[in-house]
FIFI-13648 format. One line per field, with one value per atom (N, C-alpha, C): residue in one letter; atom name; x, y, z. Coordinates in Angstrom, 2 decimals. Layout:
N
aa c(a; ...);
at c(CA; ...);
x c(X; ...);
y c(Y; ...);
z c(Z; ...);
This chain:
101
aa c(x; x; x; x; x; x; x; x; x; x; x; x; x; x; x; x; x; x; x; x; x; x; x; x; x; x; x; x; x; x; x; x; x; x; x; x; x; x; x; x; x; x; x; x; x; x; x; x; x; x; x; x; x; x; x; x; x; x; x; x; x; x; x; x; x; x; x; x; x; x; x; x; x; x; x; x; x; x; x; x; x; x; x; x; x; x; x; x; x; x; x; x; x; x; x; x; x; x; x; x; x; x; x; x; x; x; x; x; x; x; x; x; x; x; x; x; x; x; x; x; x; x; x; x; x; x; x; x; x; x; x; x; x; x; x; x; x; x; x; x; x; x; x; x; x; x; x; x; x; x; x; x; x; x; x; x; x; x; x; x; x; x; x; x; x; x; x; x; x; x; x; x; x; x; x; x; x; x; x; x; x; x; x; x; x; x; x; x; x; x; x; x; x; x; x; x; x; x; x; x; x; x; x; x; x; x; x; x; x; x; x; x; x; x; x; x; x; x; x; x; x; x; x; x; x; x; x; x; x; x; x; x; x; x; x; x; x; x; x; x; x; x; x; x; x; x; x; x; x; x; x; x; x; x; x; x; x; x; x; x; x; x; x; x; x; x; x; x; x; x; x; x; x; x; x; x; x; x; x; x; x; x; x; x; x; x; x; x; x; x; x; x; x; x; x; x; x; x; x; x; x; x; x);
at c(N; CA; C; N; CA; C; N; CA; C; N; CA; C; N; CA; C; N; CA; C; N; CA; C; N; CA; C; N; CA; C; N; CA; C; N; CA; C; N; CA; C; N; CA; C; N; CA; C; N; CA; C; N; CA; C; N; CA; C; N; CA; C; N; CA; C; N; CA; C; N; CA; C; N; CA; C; N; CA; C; N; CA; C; N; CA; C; N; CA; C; N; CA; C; N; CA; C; N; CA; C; N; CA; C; N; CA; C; N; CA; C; N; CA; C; N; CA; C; N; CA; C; N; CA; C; N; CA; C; N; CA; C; N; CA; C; N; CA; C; N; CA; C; N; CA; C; N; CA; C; N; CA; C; N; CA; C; N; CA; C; N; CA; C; N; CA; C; N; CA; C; N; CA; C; N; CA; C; N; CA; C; N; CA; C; N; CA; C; N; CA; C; N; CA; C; N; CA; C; N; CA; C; N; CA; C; N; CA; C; N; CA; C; N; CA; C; N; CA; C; N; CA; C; N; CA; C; N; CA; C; N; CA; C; N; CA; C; N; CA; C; N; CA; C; N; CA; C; N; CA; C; N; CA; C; N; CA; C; N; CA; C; N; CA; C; N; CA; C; N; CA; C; N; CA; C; N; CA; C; N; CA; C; N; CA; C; N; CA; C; N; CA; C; N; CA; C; N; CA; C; N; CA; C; N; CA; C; N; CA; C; N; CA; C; N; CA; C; N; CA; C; N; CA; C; N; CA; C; N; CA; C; N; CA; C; N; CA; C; N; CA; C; N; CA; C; N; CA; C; N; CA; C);
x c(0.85; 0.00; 0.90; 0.56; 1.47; 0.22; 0.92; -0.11; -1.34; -1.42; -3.33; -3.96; -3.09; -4.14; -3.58; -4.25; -3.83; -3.37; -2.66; -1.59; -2.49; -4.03; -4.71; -5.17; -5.79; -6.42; -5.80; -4.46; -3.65; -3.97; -4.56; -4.71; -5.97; -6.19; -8.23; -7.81; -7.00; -6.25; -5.67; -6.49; -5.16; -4.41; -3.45; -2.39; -1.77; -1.94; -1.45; -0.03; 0.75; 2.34; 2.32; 1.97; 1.97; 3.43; 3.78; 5.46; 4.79; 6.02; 5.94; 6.08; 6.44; 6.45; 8.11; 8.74; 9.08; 9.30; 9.53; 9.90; 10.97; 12.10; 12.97; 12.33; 12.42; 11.68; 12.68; 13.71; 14.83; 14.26; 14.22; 13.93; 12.49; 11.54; 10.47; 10.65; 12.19; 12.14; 12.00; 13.05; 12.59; 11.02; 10.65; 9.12; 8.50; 8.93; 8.17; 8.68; 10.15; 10.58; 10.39; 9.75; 9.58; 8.04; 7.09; 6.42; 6.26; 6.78; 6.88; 7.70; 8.41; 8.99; 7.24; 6.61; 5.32; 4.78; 4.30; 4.24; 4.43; 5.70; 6.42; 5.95; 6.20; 5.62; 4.51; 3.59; 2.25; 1.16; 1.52; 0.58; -0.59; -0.39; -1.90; -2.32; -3.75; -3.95; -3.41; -2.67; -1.84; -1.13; -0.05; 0.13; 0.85; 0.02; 0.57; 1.38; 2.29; 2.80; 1.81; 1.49; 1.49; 1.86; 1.40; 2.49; 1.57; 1.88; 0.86; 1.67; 2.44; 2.41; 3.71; 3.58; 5.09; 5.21; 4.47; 4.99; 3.44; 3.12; 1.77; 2.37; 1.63; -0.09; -0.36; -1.47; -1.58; -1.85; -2.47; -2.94; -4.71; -5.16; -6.57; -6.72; -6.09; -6.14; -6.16; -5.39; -4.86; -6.17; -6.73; -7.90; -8.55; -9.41; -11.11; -10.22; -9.30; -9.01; -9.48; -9.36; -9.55; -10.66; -11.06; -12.64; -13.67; -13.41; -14.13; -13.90; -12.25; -12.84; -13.28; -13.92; -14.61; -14.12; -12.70; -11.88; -12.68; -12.61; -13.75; -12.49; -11.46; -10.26; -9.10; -8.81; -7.85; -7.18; -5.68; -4.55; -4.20; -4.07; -3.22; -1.79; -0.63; 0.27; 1.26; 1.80; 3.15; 4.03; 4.88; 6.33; 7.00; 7.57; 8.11; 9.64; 11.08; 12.40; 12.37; 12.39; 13.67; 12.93; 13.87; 13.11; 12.62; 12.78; 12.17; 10.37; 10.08; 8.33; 7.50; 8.61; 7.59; 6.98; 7.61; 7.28; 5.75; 5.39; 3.93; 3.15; 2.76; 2.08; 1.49; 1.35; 0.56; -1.16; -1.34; -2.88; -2.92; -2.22; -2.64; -2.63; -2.21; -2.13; -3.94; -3.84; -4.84; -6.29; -6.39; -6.99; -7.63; -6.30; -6.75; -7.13; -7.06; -7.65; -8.50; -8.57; -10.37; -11.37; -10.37; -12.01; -12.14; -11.33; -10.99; -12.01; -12.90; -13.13; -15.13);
y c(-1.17; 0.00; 1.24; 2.36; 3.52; 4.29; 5.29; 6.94; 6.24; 5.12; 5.11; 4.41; 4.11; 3.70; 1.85; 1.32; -0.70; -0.29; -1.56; -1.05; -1.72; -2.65; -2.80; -1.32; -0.30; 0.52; 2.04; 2.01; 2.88; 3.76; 2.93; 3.21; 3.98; 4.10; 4.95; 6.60; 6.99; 7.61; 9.15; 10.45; 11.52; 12.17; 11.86; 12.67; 13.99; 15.15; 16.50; 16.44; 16.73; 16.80; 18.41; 18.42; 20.07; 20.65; 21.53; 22.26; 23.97; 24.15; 25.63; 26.66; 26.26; 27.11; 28.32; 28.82; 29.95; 30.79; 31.83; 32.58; 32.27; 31.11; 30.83; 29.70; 29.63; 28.34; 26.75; 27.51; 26.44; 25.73; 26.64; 26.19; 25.02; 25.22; 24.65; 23.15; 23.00; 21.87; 20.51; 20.71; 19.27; 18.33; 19.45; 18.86; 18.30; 19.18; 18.52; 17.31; 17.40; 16.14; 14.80; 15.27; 13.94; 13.46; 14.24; 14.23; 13.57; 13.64; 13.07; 11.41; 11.31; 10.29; 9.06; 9.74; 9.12; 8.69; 9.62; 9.36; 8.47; 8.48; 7.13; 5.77; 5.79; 4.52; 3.91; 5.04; 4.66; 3.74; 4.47; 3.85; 4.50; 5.34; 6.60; 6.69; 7.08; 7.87; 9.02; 9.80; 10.85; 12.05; 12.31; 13.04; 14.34; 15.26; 16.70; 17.69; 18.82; 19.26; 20.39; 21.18; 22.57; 22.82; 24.96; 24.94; 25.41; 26.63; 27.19; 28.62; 29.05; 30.37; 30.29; 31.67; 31.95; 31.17; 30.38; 29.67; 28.84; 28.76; 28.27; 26.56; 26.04; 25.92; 25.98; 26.64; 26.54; 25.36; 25.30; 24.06; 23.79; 25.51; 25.83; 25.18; 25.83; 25.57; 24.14; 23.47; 21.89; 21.20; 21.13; 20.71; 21.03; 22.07; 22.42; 21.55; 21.54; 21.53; 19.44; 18.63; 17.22; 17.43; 18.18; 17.81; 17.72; 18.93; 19.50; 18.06; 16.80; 16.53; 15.43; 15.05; 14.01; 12.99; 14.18; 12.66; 12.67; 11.80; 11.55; 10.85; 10.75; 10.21; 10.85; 12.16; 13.35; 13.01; 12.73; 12.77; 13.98; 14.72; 15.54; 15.42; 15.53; 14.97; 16.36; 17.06; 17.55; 16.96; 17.88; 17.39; 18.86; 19.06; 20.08; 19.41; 20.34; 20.00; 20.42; 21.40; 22.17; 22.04; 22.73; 22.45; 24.02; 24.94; 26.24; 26.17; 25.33; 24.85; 25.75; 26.12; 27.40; 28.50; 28.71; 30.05; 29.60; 28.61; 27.98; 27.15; 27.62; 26.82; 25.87; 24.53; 23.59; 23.98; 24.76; 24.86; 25.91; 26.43; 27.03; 26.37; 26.18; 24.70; 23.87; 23.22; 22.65; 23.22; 24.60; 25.28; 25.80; 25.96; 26.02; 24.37; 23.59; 22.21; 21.92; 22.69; 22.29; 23.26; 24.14; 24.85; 24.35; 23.68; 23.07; 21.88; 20.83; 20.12; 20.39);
z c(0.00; 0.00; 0.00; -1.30; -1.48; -0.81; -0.47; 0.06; 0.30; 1.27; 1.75; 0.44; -0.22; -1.77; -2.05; -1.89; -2.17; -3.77; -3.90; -4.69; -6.42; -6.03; -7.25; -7.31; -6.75; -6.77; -7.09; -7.32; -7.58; -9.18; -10.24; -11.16; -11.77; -10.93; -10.95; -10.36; -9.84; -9.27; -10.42; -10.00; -10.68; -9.51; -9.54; -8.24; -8.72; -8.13; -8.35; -7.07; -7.56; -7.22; -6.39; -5.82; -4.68; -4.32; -5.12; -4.84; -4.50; -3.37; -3.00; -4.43; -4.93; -6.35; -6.13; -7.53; -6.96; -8.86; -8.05; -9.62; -10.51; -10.10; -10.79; -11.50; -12.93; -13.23; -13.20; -12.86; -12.81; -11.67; -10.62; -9.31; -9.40; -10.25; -10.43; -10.92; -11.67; -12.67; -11.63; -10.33; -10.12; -9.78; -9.23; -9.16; -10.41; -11.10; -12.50; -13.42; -12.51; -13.45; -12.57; -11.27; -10.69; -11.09; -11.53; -12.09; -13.01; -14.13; -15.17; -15.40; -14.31; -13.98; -13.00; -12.36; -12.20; -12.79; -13.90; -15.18; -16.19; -16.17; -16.82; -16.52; -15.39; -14.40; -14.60; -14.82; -15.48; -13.97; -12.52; -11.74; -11.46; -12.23; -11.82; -13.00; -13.07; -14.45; -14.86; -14.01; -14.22; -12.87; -13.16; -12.24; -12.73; -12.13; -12.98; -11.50; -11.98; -10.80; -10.78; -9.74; -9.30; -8.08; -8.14; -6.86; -6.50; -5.34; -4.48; -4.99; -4.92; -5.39; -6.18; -6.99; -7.88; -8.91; -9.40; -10.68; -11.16; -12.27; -12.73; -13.06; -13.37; -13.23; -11.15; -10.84; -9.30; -9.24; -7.89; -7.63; -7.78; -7.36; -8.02; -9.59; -10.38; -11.79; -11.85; -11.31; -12.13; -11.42; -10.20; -9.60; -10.43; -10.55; -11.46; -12.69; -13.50; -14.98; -14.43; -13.88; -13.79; -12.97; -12.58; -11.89; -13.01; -14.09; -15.28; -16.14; -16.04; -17.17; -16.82; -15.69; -14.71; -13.95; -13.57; -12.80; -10.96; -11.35; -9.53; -8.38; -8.50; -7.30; -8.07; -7.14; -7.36; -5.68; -5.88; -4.64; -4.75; -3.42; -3.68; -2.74; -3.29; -2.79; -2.36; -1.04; -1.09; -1.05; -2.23; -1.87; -2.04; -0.86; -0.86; -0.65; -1.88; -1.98; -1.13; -0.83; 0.29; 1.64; 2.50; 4.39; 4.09; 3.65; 4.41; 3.67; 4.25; 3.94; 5.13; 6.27; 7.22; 6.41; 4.91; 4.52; 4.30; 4.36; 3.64; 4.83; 5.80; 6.82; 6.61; 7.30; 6.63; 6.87; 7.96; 8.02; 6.65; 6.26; 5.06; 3.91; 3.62; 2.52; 2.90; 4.15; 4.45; 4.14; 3.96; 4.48; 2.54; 1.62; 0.21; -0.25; 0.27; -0.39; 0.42; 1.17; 1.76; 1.11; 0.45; -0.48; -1.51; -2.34; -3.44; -3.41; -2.16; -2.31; -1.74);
């Protein structure tokens, strides 16, 4: 069992990749390349990155964009690289994916 999910049931699944975001887009790449490396793998129906601020797609956007195209089991996953994750409280975080749902 990965993230709470049995490992037949993994595939019904869109997982959004949650990064602090920043204005360097360099800074953005690894999230997205771990992303795409998920991807590869092929255990989800898909996993896309966003962040929460400083760099698109948000995390607003990438939610409505798979709700709209009727995905009904959306993960949302952080992974934050770096440790300075205080700049981003988790009740705040908590707090935008509870309106999201």
């Amino acid at each position: 069992q990965a993230l709470g999910i049995a490992a037949e049931d993994k595939t019904g699944w869109h997982v959004i990749l949650l990064g602090h975001g920043s204005r360097l887009e360099s800074a953005n790449q690894g999230l997205k390349l771990v992303a795409e490396e998920l991807n590869r793998r092929g255990q989800y129906l898909g996993v896309t990155p966003a962040f929460l601020q400083h760099a698109d797609p948000s995390i607003e956007e990438v939610f409505q964009k798979l709700a709209q195209s009727g995905a009904s089991r959306i993960l949302i996953m952080p992974l934050f690289l770096f440790e300075d994750v205080d700049a981003y409280p988790a009740n705040a975080i908590s707090a935008r994916i509870a309106i999201l749902v």
